[in-house]
C-alpha positions in Angstrom: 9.7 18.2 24.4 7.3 16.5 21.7 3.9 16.5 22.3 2.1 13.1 20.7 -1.5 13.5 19.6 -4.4 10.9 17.8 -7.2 11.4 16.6 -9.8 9.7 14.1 -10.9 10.6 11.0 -14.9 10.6 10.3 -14.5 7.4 8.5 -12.2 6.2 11.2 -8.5 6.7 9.7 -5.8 7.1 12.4 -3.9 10.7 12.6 -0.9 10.4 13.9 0.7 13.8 15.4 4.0 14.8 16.5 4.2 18.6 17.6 8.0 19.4 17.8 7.5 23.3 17.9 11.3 24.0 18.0 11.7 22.9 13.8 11.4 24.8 10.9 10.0 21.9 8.8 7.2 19.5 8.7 7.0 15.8 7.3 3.2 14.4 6.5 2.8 10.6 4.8 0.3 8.9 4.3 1.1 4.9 4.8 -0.9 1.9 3.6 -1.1 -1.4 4.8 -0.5 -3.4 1.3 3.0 -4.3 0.2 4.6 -6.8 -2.5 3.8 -9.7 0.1 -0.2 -9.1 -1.4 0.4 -8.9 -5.4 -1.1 -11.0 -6.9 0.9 -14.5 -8.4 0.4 -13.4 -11.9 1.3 -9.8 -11.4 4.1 -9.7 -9.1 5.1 -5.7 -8.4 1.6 -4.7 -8.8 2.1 -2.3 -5.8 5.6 -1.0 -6.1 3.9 0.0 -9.8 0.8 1.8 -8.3 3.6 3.4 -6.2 5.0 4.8 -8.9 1.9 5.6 -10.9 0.4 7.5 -8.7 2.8 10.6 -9.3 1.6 10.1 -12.8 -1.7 12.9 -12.3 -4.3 13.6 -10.8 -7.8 14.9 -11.7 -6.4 18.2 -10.8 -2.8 18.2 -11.7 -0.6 16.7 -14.3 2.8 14.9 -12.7 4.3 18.2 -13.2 2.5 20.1 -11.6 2.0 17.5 -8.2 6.3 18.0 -8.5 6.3 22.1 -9.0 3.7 22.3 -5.4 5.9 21.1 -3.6 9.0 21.5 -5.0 9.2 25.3 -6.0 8.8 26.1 -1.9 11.4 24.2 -0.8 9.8 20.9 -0.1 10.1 17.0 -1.5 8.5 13.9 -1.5 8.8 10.7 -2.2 7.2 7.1 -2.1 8.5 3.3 -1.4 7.0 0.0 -1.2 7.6 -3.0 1.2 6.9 -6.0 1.6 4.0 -5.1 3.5 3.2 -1.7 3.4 3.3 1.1 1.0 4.2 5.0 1.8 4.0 8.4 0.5 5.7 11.6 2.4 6.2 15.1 1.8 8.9 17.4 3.8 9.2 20.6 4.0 9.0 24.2 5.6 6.4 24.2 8.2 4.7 27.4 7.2 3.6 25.5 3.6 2.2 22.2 5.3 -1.4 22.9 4.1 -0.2 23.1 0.3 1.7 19.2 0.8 -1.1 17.8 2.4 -3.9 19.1 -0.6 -1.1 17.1 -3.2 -0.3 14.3 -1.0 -4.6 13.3 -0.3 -5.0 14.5 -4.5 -2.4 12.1 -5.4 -3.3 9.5 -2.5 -7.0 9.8 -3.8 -7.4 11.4 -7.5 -4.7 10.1 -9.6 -6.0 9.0 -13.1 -4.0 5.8 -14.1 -3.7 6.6 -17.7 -3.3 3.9 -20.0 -0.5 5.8 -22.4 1.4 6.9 -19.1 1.4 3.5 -17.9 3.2 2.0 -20.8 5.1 4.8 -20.2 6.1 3.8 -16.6 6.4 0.2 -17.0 9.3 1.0 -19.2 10.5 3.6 -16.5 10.8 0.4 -13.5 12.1 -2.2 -16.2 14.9 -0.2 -16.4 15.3 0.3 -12.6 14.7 -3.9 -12.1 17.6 -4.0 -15.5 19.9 -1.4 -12.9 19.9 -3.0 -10.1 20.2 -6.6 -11.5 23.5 -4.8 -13.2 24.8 -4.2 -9.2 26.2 -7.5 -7.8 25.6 -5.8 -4.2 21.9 -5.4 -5.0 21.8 -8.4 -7.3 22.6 -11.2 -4.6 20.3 -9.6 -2.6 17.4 -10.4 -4.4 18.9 -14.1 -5.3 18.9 -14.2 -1.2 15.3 -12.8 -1.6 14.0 -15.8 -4.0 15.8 -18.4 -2.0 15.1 -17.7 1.6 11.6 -17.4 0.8 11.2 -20.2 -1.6 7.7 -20.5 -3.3 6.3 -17.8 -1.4 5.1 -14.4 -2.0 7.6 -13.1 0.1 10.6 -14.3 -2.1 9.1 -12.5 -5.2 10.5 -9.1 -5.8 9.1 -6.1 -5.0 9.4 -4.3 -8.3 8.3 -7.0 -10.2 10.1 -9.1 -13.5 9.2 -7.9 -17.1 7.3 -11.0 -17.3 5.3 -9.6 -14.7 5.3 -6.2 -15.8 3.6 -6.4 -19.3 0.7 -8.4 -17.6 -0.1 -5.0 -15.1 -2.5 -2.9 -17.0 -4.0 0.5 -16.0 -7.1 -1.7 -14.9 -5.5 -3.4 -12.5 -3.4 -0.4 -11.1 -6.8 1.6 -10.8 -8.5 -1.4 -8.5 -5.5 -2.0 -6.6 -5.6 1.7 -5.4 -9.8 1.8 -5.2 -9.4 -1.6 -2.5 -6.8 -1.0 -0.9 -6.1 3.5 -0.4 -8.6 3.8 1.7 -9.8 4.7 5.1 -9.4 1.4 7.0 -6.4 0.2 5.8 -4.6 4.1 5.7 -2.7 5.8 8.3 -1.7 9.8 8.3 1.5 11.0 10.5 2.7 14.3 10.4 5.4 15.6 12.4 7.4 18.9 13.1 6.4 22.6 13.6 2.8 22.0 13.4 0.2 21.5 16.1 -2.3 18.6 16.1 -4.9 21.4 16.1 -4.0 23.0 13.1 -3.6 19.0 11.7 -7.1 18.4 12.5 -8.4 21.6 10.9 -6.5 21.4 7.7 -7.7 17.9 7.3 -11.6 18.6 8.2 -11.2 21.5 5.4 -9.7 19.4 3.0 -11.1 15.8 3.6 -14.7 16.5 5.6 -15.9 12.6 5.1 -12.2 11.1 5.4 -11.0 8.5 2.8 -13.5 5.8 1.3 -14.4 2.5 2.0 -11.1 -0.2 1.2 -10.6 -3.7 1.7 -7.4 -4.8 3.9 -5.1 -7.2 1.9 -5.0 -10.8 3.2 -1.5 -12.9 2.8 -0.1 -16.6 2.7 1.6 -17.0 6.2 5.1 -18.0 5.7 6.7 -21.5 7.6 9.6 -22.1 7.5 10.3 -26.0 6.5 12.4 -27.9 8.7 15.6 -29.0 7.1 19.3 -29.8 8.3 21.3 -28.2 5.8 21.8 -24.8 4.7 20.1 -23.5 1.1 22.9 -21.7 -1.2 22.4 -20.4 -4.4 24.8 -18.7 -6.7 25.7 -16.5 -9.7 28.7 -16.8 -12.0 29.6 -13.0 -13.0 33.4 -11.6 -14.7 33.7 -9.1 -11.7 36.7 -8.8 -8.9 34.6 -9.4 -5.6 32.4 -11.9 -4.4 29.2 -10.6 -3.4 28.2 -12.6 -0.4 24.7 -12.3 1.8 23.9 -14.5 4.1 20.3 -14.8 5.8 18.8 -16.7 8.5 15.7 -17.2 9.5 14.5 -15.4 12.6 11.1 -14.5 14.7 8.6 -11.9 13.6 8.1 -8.4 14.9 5.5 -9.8 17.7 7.6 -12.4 19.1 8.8 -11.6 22.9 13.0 -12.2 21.3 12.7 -9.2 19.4 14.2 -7.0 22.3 17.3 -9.7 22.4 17.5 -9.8 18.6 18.0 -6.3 18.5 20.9 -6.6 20.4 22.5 -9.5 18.7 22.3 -7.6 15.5 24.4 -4.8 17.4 26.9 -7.1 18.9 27.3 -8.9 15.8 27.2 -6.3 12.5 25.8 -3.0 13.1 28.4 -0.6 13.9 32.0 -0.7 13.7 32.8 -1.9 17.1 31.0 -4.8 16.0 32.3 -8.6 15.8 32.2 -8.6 12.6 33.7 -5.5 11.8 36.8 -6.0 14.2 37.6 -9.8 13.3 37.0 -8.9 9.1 38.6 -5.6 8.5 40.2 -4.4 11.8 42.3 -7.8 12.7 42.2 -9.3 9.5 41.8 -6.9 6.3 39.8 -9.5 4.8 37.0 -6.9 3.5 36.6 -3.3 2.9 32.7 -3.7 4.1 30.8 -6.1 6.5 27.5 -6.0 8.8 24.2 -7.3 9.6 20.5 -6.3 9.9 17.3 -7.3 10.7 14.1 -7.9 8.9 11.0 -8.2 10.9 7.8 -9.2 9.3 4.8 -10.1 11.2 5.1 -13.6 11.6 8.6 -14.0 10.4 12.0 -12.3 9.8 15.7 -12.5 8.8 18.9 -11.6 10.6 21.0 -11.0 7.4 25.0 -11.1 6.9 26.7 -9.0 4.0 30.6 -8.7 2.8 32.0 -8.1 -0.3 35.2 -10.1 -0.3 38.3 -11.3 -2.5 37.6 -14.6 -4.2 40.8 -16.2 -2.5 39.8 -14.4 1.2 36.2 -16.0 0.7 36.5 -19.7 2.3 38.3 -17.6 5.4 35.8 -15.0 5.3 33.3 -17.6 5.7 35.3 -19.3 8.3 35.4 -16.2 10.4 31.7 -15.8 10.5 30.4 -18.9 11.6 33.1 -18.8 14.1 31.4 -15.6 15.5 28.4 -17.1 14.9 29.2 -20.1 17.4 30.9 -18.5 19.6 27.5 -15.8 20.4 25.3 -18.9 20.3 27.8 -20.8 22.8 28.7 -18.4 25.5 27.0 -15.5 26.8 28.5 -11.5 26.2 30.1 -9.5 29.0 28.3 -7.4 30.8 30.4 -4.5 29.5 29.7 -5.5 25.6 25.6 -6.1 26.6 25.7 -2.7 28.0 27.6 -1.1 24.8 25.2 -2.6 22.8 22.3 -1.2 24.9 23.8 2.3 24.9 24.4 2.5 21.1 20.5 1.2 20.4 19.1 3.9 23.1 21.1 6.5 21.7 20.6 5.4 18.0 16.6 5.5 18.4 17.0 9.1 20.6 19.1 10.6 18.5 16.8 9.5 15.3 14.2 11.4 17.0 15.3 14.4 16.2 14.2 14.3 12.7 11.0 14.5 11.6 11.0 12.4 9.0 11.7 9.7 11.3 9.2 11.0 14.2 6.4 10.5 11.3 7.9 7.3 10.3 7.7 6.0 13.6 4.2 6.7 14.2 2.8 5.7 11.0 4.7 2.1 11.1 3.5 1.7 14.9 0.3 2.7 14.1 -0.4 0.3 11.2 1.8 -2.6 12.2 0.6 -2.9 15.3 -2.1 -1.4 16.1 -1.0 1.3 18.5 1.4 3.9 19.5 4.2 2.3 21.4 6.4 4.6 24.0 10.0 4.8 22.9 11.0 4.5 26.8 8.7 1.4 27.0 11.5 0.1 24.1 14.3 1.4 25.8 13.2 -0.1 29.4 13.1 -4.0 27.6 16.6 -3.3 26.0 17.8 -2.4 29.6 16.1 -5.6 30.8 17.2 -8.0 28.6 20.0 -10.3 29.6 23.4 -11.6 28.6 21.9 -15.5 28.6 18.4 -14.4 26.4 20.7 -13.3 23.5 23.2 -16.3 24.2 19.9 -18.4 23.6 18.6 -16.1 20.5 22.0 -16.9 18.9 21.4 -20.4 19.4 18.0 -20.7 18.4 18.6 -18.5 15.2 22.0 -19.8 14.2 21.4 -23.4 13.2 22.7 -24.2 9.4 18.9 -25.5 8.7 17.5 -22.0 9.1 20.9 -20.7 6.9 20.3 -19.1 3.6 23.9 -18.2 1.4 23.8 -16.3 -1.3 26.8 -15.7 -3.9 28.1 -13.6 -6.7 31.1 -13.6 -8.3 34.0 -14.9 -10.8 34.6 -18.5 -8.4 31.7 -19.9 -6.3 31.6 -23.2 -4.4 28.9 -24.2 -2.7 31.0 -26.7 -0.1 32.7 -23.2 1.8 29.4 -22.2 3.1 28.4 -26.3 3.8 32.2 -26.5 5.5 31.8 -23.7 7.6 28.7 -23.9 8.6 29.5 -27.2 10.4 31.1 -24.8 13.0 27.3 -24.0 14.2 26.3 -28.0 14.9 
């Protein structure tokens, strides 16, 4: 059985412990509570940079060095950025756990910022932007991204534009980590074969005081304008698929649906018993690929729509979907496909558990987005509770062409086969 534990730095950071005794490994990140949602307008990916840079060096170790720690014992770590939050982990064989926290708080803390490595990395994440622009799976994604968000920070991507890129010195990259890496805005989680004992003794030896003093970000609340229509935007590229991603706008990670969205999204893309799945590829063969998701934000989100499809299977593609779509937002599910749906997300979540990458994951996101630890059987009791008729209503609240976002990439676009059948959802 895991045993949960919190505890408080001296300068107040949250430490976040899961003891699973039973592993041989051990997972420790340290999350902060800035994303691409707070760049700044002018330099747009200011974060996802200081992500990268700060496995640049350190006042103690070169970036080959921070790698060799943790590498040349077995362990590994990586980074990401969100849109509202930014992450750095290390996993690895339990009995080393002292050696990846010292790297992770050096390179959390220490690193250097170095003007020469900088240029050096700014060419480094314009060729990752130039990659995935070259992917038409990725690419429509972030034409989604710019559209559903329009004139917002949210609908800037994450990684920046080379416009954006040549403006982010080593200045700015030094400031953003000084404000915002800090002990008020910082969260530590560390799960596997470690007690919260030896946690709280590791870090008193290696950070007495805790972190410094930071500043916690602030951000332009998004509202969504009201409109009757749906907002597509396209791409013409020479490839054999059209890359289609559809997005529409749903209720933040606070709101009392999220429960019944949750299940939607299972009824309706996530697995492959899934509406989608079965009326796409199983009846049809219209697609190799098709699902959904969910993005949850704090005051907004998006249940999103993907398929790669033939350019002549598109307009019925299209016309399958919004079928679905009505057809959830019309009449409620069976009690046997609500208690599937249930079942999968229960055992998904459980099953998850078992790893401690997610176990830190899951505290560390708690923790910072909400302010608390929350009970995975509290989660799985309002699953159990919700009804057939509240996710009926969250269908018909979310699917409404106004709140529809299209996105499209591929050798033939026309605007008019999402506007035709998305007069299914009226």
């Amino acid at each position: 059985m895991t045993n949960y534990h919190l505890f408080h730095l001296p300068s107040g950071t949250p430490v976040c412990v899961a003891e699973m005794p039973w592993m041989q490994s051990v997972s420790v990140g340290i999350w902060a509570g800035v994303g691409g949602r707070h760049d700044p307008a002018r330099l747009t990916g200011l974060a996802h940079f200081a992500e990268h840079m700060v496995f640049q060096g350190t006042r103690r170790r070169t970036a080959r060095r921070l790698n060799r720690e943790v590498e040349s014992v077995g362990g590994s770590m990586d980074a990401y950025t969100s849109e509202d939050h930014t992450a750095f982990f290390v996993r690895g064989p339990g009995e080393h756990f002292d050696r990846f926290l010292d790297v992770l708080l050096d390179l959390y803390q220490h690193s250097i910022f170095d003007a020469s490595t900088v240029k050096k990395e700014r060419d480094v994440i314009a060729e990752e932007i130039s990659m995935y622009r070259e992917q038409p799976s990725q690419h429509v994604e972030d034409l989604l991204c710019r559209t559903v968000w329009p004139k917002h920070p949210l609908g800037q991507p994450i990684a920046g534009t080379e416009r954006s890129l040549d403006r982010i010195e080593a200045a700015a990259l030094k400031e953003h980590a000084q404000k915002f890496f800090g002990a008020g805005n910082s969260v530590i989680a560390v799960a596997g074969c470690i007690t919260a004992e030896a946690v709280r003794k590791s870090l008193g030896r290696l950070l007495p005081e805790g972190l410094g003093r930071d500043k916690r970000p602030t951000h332009k609340a998004f509202r969504l304008e009201s409109r009757r229509l749906p907002s597509v935007v396209s791409e013409i590229r020479d490839i054999d698929q059209v890359q289609l991603a559809l997005a529409f706008h749903a209720p933040g990670r606070l709101d009392a649906s999220q429960p019944a969205l949750r299940l939607l999204n299972v009824l309706l893309g996530e697995n492959t018993s899934s509406r989608l799945w079965l009326e796409l590829r199983e009846k049809r063969g219209l697609c190799y690929d098709a699902g959904s998701d969910i993005t949850a934000l704090q005051e907004t989100g998006l249940l999103h729509l993907y398929a790669g499809v033939d350019p002549d299977k598109c307009s019925k593609v299209l016309k399958v979907i919004f079928t679905e779509l009505g057809r959830l937002a019309a009449k409620a599910v069976s009690p046997s496909a609500l208690k599937a749906a249930v079942e999968f997300s229960i055992a998904s979540s459980r099953m998850a558990m078992e790893s401690t990458s997610h176990q830190m994951t899951m505290m560390a996101e708690c923790q910072l987005l909400y302010g608390r630890q929350i009970e995975l059987e509290a989660v799985h009791r309002r699953l159990r509770e919700v009804t057939a008729e509240q996710v009926r209503r969250t269908a018909a609240d979310i699917f409404q062409p106004g709140r529809l976002t299209a996105a499209m990439v591929g050798p033939e676009i026309d605007h008019r086969l999402v506007e035709e059948a998305a007069a299914a959802l009226r």
